[in-house]
N, C-alpha and C positions, 0 to 999 in steps of 0.2 A: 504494500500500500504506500502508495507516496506522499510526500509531505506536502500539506496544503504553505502559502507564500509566510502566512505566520507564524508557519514551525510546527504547526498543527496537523495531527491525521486527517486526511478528509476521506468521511466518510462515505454510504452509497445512496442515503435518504436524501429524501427529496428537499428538508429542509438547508445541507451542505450544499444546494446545489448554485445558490443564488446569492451567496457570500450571505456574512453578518446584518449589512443592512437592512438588508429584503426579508431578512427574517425576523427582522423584529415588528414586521409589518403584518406577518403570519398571526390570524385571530385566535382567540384564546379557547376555543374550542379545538384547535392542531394541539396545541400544548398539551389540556389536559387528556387527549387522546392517549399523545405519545409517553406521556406521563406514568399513565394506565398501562399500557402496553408495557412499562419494564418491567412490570410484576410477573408478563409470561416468563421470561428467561432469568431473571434474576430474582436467584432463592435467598439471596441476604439483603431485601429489603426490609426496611422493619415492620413490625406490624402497624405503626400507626401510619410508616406511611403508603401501606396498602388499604388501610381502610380511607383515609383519606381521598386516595385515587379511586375508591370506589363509589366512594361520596360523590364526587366531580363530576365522573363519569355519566352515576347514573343523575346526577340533576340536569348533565347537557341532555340529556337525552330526553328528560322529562319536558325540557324547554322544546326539542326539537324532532318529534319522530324521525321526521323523514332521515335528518342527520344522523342516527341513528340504524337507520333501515339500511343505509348507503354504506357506513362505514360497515357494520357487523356482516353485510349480505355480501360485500366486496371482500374481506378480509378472511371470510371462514372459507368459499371458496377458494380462494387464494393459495390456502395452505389447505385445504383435504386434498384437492386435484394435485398436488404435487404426490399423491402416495402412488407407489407403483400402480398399474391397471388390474390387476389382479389382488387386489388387497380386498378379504373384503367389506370394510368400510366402506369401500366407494361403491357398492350396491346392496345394501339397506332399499328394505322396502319402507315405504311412510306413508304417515298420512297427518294432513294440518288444514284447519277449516275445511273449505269445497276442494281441494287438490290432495293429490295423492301422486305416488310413484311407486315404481316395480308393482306387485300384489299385495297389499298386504291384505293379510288374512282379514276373512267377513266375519269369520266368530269371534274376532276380537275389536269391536268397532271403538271408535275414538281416535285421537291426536296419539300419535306416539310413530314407533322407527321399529320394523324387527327385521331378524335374522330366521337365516334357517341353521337348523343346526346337522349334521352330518348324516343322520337319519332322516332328513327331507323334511322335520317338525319343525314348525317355526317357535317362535321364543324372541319376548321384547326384546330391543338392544338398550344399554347406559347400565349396565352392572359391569363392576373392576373384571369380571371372567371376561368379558367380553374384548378383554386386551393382552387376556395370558396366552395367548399362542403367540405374540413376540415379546411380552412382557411379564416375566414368570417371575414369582416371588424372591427375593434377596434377602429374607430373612428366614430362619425355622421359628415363626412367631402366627399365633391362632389369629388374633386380629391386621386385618389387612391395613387399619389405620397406625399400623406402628414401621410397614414394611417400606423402602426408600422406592421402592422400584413400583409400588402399585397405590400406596398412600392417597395421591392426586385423586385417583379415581373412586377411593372411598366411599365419599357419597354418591349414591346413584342418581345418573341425569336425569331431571324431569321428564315426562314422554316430550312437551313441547320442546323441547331442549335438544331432544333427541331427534325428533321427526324436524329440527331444523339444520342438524348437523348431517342428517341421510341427505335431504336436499343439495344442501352446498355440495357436497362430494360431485353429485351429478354437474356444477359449475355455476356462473356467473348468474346468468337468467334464472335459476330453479334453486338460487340461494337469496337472491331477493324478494323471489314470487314468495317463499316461505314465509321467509322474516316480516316483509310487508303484510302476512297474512295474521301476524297478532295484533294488524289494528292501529289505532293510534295511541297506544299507550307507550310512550316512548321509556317507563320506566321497565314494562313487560319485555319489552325488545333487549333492554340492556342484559335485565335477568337471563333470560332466553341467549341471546347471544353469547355472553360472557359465560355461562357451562360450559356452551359447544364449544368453542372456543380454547377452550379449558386442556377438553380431550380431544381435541384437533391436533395441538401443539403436543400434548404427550404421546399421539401415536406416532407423528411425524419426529419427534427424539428415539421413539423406537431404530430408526435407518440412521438419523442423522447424528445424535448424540445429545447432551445436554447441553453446550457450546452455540446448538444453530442458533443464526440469528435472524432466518427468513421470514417468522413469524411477525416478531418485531418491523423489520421493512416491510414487509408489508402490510401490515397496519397502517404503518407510519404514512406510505401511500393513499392509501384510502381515505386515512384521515385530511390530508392536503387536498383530497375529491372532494370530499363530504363539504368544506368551508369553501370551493369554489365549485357553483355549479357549472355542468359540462365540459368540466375538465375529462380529459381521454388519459387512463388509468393504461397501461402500458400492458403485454402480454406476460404473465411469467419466464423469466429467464428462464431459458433451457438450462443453465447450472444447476437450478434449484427442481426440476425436476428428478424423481427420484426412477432409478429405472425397472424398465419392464423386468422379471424374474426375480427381484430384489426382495418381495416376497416370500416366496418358496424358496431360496437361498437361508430367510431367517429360521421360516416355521418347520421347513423340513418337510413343504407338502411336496 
């Protein structure tokens, strides 16, 4: 990485891009986006000031669905479409308000996201099992809330949570349609958004490690969307795609 002219790294977000001045011109909802965003990758924040960023978060969003709809619908596609094609996260079936995708099953009506499980029976998805065929326990300990490797996922996703994070997988358009389908409650969005979110980023540390930082960039882009409208959000780098068979590589199918 080369040094920017003040001696400084320069970074790959979008706020580096337009030097110091320009960015101080950036509104205050990029801030507390990216704010928010450091809490995905960085595990030594403290706790106040993750409640804090969560504070922020969900009051912009409470000020502004739509801002809200744009960053979370932009940003969880973002990072699920990077998981190999054969992962299968990226085909959950769902269902959220009048939309639906893949089948999901008729005897089990309502919002929510399933799987099928190897015997062709299906079975909700947002339970921590749902992550142990690349994320298998790191402690000999009964409770999953004490284990480093499966902890995150402790609590289990809401179905709405869940039936937004199967959407995104499918991409850009069928991760907004979702999100935009909790309505105008720009606080429900956040809620919503911010789980999937959650185990978007832990499956994608599955391939990539604890170090990635595409999560973050890309947020950070969305959020630069979200405070200008019709800004044109760029295609995921091919680096940050994760590759075809990278799956079956981990799980050993």
């Amino acid at each position: 990485m080369r040094a920017a002219r003040n001696g400084g790294p320069r970074g790959r977000f979008p706020a580096d891009r337009t030097g110091p001045e320009a960015r101080c011109r950036v509104p205050d909802g990029f801030d507390i986006a990216v704010r928010w965003a450091a809490g995905l990758t960085e595990p030594l924040l403290s706790t106040a000031a993750r409640v804090a960023a969560d504070e922020a978060m969900r009051g912009r969003a409470r000020e502004d669905p739509g801002w809200a709809v744009l960053l979370f619908g932009g940003a969880l596609a973002d990072v699920l479409t990077t998981l190999p094609p054969e992962d299968p996260w990226r085909h959950l079936s769902a269902r959220i308000g009048d939309l639906s995708i893949g089948t999901p099953p008729r005897t089990d009506p309502g919002t929510g996201a399933w799987r099928r499980g190897s015997a062709g029976g299906w079975h909700r998805f947002g339970n921590w099992r749902d992550a142990v065929d690349l994320t298998g326990p790191v402690l000999e300990t009964r409770e999953v809330q004490g284990d480093p490797g499966l902890a995150a996922l402790a609590d289990p996703l809401r179905p709405v949570a869940a039936a937004v994070l199967a959407f995104a997988a499918r991409g850009r358009g069928e991760a907004r349609a979702a999100v935009a389908a909790l309505g105008g409650d720009g606080a429900a969005v956040f809620e919503a958004g911010a789980e999937a979110l959650r185990w978007a980023v832990h499956r994608r540390r599955a391939y990539r490690g604890p170090g990635d930082l595409w999560p973050l960039e890309a947020l950070t882009e969305w959020a630069a969307a979200a405070e200008q409208p019709g800004r044109v959000v760029r295609p995921v780098p091919g680096r940050e795609l994760i590759a075809a068979g990278s799956y079956r590589d981990l799980a050993g199918d």
